[in-house]
ROGU-430218 format. One record per residue (C-alpha): residue in three letters; x, y, z; residue number from 0. Coordinates in nm, 3 decimals. Layout:
# residues N
 type      xx      yy      zz seq
  ala       X       Y       Z NUM
...
# end
This chain:
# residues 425
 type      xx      yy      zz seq
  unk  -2.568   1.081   1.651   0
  unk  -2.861   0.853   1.691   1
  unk  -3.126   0.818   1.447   2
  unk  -2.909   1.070   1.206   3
  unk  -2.880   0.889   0.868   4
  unk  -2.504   0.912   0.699   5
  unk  -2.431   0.776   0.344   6
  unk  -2.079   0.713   0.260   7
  unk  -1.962   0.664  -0.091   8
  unk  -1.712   0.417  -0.131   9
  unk  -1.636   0.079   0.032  10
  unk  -1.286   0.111   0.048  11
  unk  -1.078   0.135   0.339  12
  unk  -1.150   0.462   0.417  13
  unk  -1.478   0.441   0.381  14
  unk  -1.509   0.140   0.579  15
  unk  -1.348   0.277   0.858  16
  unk  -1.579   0.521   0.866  17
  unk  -1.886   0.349   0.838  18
  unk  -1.819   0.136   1.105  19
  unk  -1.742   0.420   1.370  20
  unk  -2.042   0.608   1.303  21
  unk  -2.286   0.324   1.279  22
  unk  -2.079   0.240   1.688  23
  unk  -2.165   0.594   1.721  24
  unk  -2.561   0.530   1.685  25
  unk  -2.618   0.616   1.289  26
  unk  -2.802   0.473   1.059  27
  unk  -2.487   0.425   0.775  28
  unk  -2.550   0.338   0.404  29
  unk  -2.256   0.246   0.207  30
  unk  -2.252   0.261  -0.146  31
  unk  -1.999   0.089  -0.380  32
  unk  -1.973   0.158  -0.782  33
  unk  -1.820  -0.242  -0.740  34
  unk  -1.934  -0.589  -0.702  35
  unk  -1.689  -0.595  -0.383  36
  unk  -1.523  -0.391  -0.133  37
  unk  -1.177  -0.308  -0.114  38
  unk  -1.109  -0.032  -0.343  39
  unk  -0.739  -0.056  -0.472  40
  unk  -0.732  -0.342  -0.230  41
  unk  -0.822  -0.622  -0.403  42
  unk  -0.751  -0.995  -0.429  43
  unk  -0.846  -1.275  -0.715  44
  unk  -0.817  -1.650  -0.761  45
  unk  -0.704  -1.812  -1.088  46
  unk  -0.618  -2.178  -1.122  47
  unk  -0.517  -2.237  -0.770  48
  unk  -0.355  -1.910  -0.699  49
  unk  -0.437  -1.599  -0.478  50
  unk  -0.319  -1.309  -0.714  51
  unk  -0.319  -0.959  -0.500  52
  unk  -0.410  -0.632  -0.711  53
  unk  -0.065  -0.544  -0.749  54
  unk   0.195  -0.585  -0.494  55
  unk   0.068  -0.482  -0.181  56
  unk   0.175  -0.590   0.181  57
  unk   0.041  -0.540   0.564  58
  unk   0.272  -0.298   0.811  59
  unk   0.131  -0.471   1.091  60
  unk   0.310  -0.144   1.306  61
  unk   0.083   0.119   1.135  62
  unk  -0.164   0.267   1.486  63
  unk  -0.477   0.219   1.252  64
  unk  -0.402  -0.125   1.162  65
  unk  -0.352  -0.190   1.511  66
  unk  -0.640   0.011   1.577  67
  unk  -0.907  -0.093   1.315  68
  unk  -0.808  -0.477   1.242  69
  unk  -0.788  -0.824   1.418  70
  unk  -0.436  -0.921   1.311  71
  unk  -0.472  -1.316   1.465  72
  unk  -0.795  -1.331   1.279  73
  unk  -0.603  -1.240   0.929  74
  unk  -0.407  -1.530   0.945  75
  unk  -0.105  -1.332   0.881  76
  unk   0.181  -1.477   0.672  77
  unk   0.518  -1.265   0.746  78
  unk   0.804  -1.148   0.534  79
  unk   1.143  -1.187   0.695  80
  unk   1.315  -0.833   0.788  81
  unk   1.552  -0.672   0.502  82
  unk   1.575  -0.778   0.152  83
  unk   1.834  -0.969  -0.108  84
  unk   2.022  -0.754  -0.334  85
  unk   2.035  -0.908  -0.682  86
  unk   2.261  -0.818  -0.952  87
  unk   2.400  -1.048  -1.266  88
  unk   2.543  -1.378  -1.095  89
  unk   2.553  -1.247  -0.746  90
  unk   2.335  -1.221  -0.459  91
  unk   2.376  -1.058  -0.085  92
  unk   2.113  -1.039   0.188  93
  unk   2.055  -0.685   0.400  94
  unk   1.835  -0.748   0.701  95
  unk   1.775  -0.613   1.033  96
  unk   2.026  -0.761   1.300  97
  unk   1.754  -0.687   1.576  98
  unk   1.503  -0.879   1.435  99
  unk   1.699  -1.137   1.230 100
  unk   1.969  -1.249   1.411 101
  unk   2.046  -1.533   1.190 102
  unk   2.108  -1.331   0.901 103
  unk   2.357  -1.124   1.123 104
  unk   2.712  -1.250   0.947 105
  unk   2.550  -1.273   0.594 106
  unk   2.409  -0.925   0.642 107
  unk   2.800  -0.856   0.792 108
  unk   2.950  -0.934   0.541 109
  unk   2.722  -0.802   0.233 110
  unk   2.956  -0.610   0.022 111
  unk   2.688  -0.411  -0.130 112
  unk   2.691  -0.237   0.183 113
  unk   2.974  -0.050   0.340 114
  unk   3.041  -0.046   0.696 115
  unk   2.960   0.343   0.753 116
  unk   2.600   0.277   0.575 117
  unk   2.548  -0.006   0.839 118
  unk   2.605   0.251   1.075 119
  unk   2.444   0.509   0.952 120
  unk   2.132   0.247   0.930 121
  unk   2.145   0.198   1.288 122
  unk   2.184   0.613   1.361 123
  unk   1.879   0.642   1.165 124
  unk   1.677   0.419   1.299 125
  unk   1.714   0.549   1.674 126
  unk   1.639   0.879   1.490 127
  unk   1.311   0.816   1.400 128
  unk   1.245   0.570   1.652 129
  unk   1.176   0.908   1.886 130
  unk   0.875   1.022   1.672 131
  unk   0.554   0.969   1.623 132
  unk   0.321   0.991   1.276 133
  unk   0.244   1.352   1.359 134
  unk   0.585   1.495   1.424 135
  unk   0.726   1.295   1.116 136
  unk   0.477   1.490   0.890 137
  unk   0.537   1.795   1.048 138
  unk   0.926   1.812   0.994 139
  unk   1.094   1.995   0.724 140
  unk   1.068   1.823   0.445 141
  unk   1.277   1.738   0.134 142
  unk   1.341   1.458  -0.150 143
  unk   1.439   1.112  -0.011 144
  unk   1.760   1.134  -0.155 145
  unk   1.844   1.500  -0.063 146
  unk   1.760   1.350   0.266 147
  unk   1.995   1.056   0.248 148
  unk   2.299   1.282   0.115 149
  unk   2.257   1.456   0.391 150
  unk   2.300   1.177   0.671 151
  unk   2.618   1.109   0.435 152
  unk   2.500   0.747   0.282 153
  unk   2.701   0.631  -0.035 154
  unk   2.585   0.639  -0.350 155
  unk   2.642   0.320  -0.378 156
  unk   2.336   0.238  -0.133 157
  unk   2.157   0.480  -0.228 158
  unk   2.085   0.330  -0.580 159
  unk   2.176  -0.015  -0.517 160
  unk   1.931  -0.054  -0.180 161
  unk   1.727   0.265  -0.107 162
  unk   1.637   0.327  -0.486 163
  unk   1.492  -0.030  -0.561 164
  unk   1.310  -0.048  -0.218 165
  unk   1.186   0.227  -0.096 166
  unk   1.119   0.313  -0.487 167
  unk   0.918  -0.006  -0.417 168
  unk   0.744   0.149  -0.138 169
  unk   0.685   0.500  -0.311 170
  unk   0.668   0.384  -0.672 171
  unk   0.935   0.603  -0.758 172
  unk   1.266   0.485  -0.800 173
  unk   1.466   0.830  -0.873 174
  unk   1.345   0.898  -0.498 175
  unk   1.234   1.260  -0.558 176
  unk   0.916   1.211  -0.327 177
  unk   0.888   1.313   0.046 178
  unk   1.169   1.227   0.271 179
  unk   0.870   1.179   0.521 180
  unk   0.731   0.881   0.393 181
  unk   1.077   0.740   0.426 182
  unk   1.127   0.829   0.777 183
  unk   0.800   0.651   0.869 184
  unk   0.764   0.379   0.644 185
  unk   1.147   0.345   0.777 186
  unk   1.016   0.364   1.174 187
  unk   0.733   0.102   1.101 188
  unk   0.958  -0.146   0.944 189
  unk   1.202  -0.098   1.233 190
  unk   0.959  -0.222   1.469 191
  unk   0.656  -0.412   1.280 192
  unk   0.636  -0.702   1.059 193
  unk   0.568  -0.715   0.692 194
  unk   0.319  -0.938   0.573 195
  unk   0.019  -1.035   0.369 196
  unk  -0.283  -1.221   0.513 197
  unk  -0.286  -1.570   0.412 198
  unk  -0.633  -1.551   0.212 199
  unk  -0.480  -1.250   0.021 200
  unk  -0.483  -0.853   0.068 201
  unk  -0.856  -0.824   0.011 202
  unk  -0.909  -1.002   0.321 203
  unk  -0.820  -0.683   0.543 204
  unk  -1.120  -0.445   0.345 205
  unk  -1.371  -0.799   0.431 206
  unk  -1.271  -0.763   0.756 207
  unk  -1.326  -0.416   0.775 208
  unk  -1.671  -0.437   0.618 209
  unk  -1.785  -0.739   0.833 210
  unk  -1.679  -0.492   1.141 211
  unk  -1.885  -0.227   0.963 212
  unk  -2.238  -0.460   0.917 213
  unk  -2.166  -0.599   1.296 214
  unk  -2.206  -0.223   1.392 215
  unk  -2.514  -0.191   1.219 216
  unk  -2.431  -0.020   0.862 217
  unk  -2.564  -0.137   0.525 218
  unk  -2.289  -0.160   0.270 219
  unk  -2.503  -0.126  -0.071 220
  unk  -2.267  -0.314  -0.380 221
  unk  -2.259  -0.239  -0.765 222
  unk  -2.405   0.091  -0.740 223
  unk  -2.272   0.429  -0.883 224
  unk  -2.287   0.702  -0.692 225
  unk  -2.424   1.026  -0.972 226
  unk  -2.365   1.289  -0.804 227
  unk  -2.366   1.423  -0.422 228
  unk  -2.527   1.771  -0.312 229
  unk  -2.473   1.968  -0.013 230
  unk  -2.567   2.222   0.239 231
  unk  -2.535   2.297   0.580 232
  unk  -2.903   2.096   0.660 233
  unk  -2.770   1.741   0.501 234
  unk  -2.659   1.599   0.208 235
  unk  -2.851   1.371  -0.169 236
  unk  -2.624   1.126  -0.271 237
  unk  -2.825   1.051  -0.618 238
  unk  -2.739   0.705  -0.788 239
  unk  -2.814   0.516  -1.079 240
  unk  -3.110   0.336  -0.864 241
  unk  -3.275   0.611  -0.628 242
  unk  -3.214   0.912  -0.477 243
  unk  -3.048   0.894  -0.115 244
  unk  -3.133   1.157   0.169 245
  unk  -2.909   1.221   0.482 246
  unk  -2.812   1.444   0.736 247
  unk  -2.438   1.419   0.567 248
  unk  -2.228   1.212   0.372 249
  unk  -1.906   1.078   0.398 250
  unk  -1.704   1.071   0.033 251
  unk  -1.478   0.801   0.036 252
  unk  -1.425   0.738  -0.341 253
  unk  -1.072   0.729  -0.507 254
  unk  -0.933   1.092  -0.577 255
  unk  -1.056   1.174  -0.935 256
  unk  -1.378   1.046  -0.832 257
  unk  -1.372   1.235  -0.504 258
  unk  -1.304   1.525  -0.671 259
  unk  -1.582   1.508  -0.943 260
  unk  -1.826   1.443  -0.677 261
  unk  -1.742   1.749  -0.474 262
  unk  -1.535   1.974  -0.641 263
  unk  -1.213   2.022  -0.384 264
  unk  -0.948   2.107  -0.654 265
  unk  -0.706   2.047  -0.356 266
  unk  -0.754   1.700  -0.438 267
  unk  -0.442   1.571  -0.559 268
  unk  -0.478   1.360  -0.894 269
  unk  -0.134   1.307  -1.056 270
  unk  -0.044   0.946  -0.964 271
  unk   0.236   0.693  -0.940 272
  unk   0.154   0.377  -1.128 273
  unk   0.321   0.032  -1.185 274
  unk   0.257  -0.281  -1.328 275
  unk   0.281  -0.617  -1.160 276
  unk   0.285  -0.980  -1.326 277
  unk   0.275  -1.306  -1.155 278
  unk   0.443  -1.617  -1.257 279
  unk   0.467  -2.006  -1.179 280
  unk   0.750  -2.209  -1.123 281
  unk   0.710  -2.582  -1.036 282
  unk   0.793  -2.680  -0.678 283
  unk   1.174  -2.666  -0.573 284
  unk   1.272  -2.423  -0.818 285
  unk   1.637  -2.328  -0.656 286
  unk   1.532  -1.978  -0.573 287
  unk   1.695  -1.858  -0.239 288
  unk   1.560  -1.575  -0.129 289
  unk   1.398  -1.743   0.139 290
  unk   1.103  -1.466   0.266 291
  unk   1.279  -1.165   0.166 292
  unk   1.219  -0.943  -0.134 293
  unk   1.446  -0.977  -0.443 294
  unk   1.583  -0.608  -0.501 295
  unk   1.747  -0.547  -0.864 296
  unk   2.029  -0.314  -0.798 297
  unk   2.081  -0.215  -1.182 298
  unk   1.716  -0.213  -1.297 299
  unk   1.324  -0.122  -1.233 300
  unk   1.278  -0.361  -1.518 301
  unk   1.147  -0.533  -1.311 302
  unk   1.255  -0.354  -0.952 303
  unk   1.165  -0.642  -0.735 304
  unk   1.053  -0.995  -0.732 305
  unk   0.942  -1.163  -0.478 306
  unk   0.893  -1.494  -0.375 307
  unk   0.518  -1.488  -0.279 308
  unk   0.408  -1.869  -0.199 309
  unk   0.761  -1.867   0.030 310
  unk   0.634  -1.645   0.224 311
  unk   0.242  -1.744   0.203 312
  unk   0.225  -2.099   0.056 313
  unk  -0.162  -2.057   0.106 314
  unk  -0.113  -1.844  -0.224 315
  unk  -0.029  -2.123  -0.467 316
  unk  -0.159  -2.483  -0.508 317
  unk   0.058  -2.816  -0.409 318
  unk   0.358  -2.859  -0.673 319
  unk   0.383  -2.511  -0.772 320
  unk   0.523  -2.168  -0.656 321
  unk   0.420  -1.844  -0.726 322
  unk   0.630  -1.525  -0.786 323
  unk   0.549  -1.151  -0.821 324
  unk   0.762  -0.904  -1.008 325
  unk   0.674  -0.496  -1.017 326
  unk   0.793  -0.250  -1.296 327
  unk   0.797   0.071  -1.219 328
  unk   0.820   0.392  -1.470 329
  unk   0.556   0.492  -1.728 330
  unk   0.812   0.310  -1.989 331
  unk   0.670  -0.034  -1.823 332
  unk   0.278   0.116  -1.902 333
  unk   0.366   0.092  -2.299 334
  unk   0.544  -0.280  -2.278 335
  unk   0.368  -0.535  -2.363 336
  unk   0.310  -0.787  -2.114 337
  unk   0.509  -1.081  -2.315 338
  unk   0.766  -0.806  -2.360 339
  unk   0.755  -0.755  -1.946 340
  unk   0.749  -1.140  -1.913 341
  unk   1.090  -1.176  -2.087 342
  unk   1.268  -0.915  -1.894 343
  unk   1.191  -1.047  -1.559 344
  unk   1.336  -1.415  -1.729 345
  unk   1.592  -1.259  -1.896 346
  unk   1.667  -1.110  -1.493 347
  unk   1.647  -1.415  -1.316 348
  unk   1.869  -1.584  -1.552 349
  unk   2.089  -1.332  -1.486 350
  unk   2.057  -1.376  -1.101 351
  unk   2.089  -1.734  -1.123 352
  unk   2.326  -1.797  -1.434 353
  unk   2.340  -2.173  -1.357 354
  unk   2.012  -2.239  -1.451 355
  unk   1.758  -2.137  -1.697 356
  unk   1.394  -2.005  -1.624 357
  unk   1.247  -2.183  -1.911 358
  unk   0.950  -2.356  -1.655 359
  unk   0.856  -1.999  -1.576 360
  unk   0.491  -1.913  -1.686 361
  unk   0.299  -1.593  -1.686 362
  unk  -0.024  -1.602  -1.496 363
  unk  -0.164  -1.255  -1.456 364
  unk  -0.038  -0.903  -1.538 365
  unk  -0.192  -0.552  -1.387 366
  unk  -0.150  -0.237  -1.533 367
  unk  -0.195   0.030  -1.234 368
  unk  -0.165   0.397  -1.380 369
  unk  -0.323   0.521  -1.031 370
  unk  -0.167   0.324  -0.773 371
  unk  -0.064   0.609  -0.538 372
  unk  -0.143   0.998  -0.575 373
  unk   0.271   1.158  -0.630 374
  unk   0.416   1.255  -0.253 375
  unk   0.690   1.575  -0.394 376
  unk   0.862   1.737  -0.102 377
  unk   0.589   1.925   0.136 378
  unk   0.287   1.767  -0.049 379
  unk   0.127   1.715   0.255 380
  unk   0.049   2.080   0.344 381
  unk  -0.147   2.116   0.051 382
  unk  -0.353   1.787   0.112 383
  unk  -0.750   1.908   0.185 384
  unk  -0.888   1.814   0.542 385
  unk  -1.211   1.580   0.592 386
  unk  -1.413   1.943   0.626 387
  unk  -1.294   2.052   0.284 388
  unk  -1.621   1.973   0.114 389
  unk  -1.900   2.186   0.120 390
  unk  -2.183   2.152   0.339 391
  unk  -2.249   1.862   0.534 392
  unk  -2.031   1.671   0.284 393
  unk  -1.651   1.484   0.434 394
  unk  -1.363   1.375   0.269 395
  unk  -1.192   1.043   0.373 396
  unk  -0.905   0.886   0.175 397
  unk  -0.555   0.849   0.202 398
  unk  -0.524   1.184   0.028 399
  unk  -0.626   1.368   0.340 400
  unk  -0.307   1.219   0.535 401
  unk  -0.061   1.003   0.327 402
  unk  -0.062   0.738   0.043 403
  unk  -0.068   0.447   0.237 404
  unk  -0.295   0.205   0.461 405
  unk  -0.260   0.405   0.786 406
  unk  -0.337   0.702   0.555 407
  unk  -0.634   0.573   0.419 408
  unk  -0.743   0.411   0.788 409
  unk  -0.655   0.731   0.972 410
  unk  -0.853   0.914   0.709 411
  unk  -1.177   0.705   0.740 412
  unk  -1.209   0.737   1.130 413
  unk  -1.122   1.157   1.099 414
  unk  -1.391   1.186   0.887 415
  unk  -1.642   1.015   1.102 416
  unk  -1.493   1.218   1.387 417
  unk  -1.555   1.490   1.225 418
  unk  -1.943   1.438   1.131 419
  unk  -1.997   1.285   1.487 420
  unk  -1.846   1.648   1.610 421
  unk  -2.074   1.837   1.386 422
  unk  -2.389   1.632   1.437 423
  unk  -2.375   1.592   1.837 424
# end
C-alpha cells in the first residue's frame, strides 16, 4: 500500500473510516466532500444556545465498530436511561430494563401497559439473541418485525403500544413491516450497551473520525463536488468541479443516489424511510417526568416520540431553558406544515399532562428528512451490493453494503479499505 494514492468520495462515516485505515495502511488518501463539513447525515447545529442534532439520532455505544473506530471517554458521552415511558392521554408508565435499571424495577412491575407473559417473553428474547453475533443475526431467516413478534406469541397490545412506537423509532417505520433482523440486533445492543448522544452533539463522532483520519496522514478536501468517477482495472479519475484527481483506486463513500450515479451499481438500494423532527423550548422546571427515557405515544406517530433532550444532555440547552425533540414519522408528516406539526406535539403533551398547559412551548428548528434510512423489507440484505460491486478499481462503502445504521456505515468504511488494501498489496 505505500506510496499508492486512494481518493475517497465522501466524508461521512463510511468514508472516514476508510480513509483513516488506508492512510494507517501507508496511502496517500484524499477525501473529498460536496459539504462545508463532514458528517454526512450526521450532523449537528447551534442556534441561540442550543445544540440541535440533524434529526434524532443517538450513539449504541455496544455496536463492535463504535467500539472499534471511536474514543467513547473522549466524546463526552451523555447517556439515556434503559427502556422508555409509555404515554397515552392522562397516563404515563415506565418500561425499562430490570438488569440495568434496578430502580425502575417495581414501576416497570407494575406497568399495566405490559402484561406479565410480554415481560417474560422480553427476558426469553433477550437470552435469545444474546447468543449471536452481527453475522449470524443477518444470516437467519428473515421476516417482518411483527410476523416475528406473533410468532414468539407477544400481545397485540405491546406490539402497537411499545414495539410499534419504538422500534418504529429505530426503523422509521411504525407498521413494522421491515426486517425482523434489525430488531434482533438493535434489540441485542440495547440489552447490553448504553444509549447516548455525545455531549457536544452527534456531529462530534464524524469530527472525531476525521481528526483520526488527518492524524493518519489523509487530506480530507471540503466543499467540493465530486463530477464524475471512472474506472478500470489500472486505477481510478475522480473529476471535480476544481481539477481532475488520479489514483490507483477510489473509495465511493457518497449517500446511495449519489453512489449510484457515480458508479452505476443498480443494486444500490434508493427507496428511503424519512421523518421529520422539530425541537422545542420549555423554560427550566417544566414538570415533565420522563426523567432520561424516551416519551413513546402509544396511540400516535403524530408525533411517535418525544424526548427530553437537555435531561439527558443539559450541555444541549443554555441555563433557564430545556430543550425537547419530537419525530413524526409517515410521508403524511412530509406534507404538514411545520406550525401544523408544532400543534400536534402541544396538543400531545397536553394530553399527557392534562394538568397543565404547554402554552411556554416554542418551536426552534424543524427538519424534513425524506432520505433518512434506505427501506430494510424482509431479506433486503441479500440483495445489498458488496464493496467490490463497482467496476474497476472503484469500492463501495456505506451503510447500504451491510445495514442502515452506524455499525453499518462503520463496518462498511473499514471493508472497503480492506478490500483495496487486499487488491493493491
Amino acid at each position: 500500500m505505500d506510496d499508492s494514492h486512494i481518493a475517497v468520495v465522501g466524508a461521512g462515516l463510511a468514508g472516514l473510516v476508510a480513509a483513516r485505515h488506508l492512510a494507517a495502511d501507508g496511502a496517500d488518501v484524499t477525501v473529498v466532500e460536496r459539504r462545508d463539513d463532514v458528517g454526512g447525515r450526521v450532523r449537528t447545529r447551534t442556534k441561540d444556545g442550543f445544540t440541535l442534532d440533524r434529526g434524532f439520532q443517538v450513539l449504541f455505544t455496544d455496536y463492535p465498530a463504535v467500539r472499534r473506530e471511536l474514543d467513547l471517554d473522549a466524546l463526552d458521552l451523555r447517556r439515556f436511561t434503559p427502556g422508555a415511558t409509555i404515554c397515552r392521554p392522562s397516563r404515563r408508565a415506565v418500561l425499562s430494563d430490570p438488569f440495568r435499571d434496578i430502580g425502575s424495577l417495581f414501576e416497570s412491575v407494575r406497568n399495566p401497559e405490559v402484561t406479565t407473559s410480554d415481560k417474560l417473553r422480553t427476558l426469553a428474547l433477550r437470552q435469545d439473541v444474546s447468543t449471536r453475533d452481527e453475522e449470524g443475526i443477518f444470516a437467519s431467516a428473515d421476516r417482518s418485525i411483527r410476523s416475528y413478534l406473533r410468532d414468539w406469541g407477544f400481545s397485540e397490545d405491546y406490539i402497537e403500544h411499545f414495539v410499534a412506537p419504538f422500534y418504529g423509532g429505530i426503523t422509521l417505520d411504525r407498521s413494522l413491516s421491515s426486517s425482523k433482523r434489525v430488531f434482533e440486533y438493535t434489540f441485542k445492543m440495547l440489552s447490553t450497551g448504553s444509549t447516548a448522544v455525545p455531549a457536544a452533539g452527534m456531529q462530534a463522532v464524524p469530527e472525531q473520525l476525521a481528526d483520526a483520519a488527518r492524524d493518519e496522514g489523509a487530506t480530507v478536501r471540503l466543499g467540493e463536488r465530486v463530477e464524475s468517477v471512472e474506472s478500470d482495472g489500472d486505477g481510478a479519475v475522480v473529476t471535480t468541479g476544481r481539477e481532475s484527481l488520479e489514483a490507483d483506486a477510489v473509495v465511493v463513500a457518497t449517500d446511495p443516489k449519489e453512489a449510484r450515479r457515480l458508479t452505476g451499481v443498480g443494486s444500490i438500494p434508493t427507496e428511503a424511510h424519512g421523518c421529520v423532527t422539530q425541537y422545542y423550548t420549555l423554560p427550566s422546571g417544566s414538570g415533565l417526568d420522563a426523567g432520561k427515557r424516551i416519551m413513546l405515544n402509544a396511540p400516535s406517530p403524530d408525533p411517535n416520540t418525544v424526548v427530553p433532550l437537555s435531561t439527558v444532555a443539559p450541555e444541549y440547552a443554555p441555563p433557564g431553558a430545556e430543550l425537547l425533540n419530537a419525530t413524526f414519522l409517515g410521508a403524511a408528516a412530509q406534507d404538514n406544515s411545520e406550525e401544523e406539526l408544532f400543534e400536534k406535539t402541544r396538543r400531545t403533551l397536553e394530553a399527557w399532562y392534562p394538568d397543565r398547559y404547554f402554552d411556554d412551548l416554542e418551536l426552534l428548528h424543524t427538519d424534513y428528512i425524506s432520505f433518512a434510512q434506505f427501506a430494510q423489507p424482509p431479506g433486503v440484505h441479500e440483495s445489498l451490493p458488496d464493496a467490490r460491486d463497482a467496476p474497476g478499481r472503484a469500492y463501495l462503502a456505506g451503510d447500504y453494503t451491510a445495514w442502515s445504521s452506524i455499525q453499518g456505515a462503520m463496518r462498511s468504511g473499514k471493508e472497503a479499505a480492506d478490500a483495496v488494501r487486499d487488491d493493491l498489496s
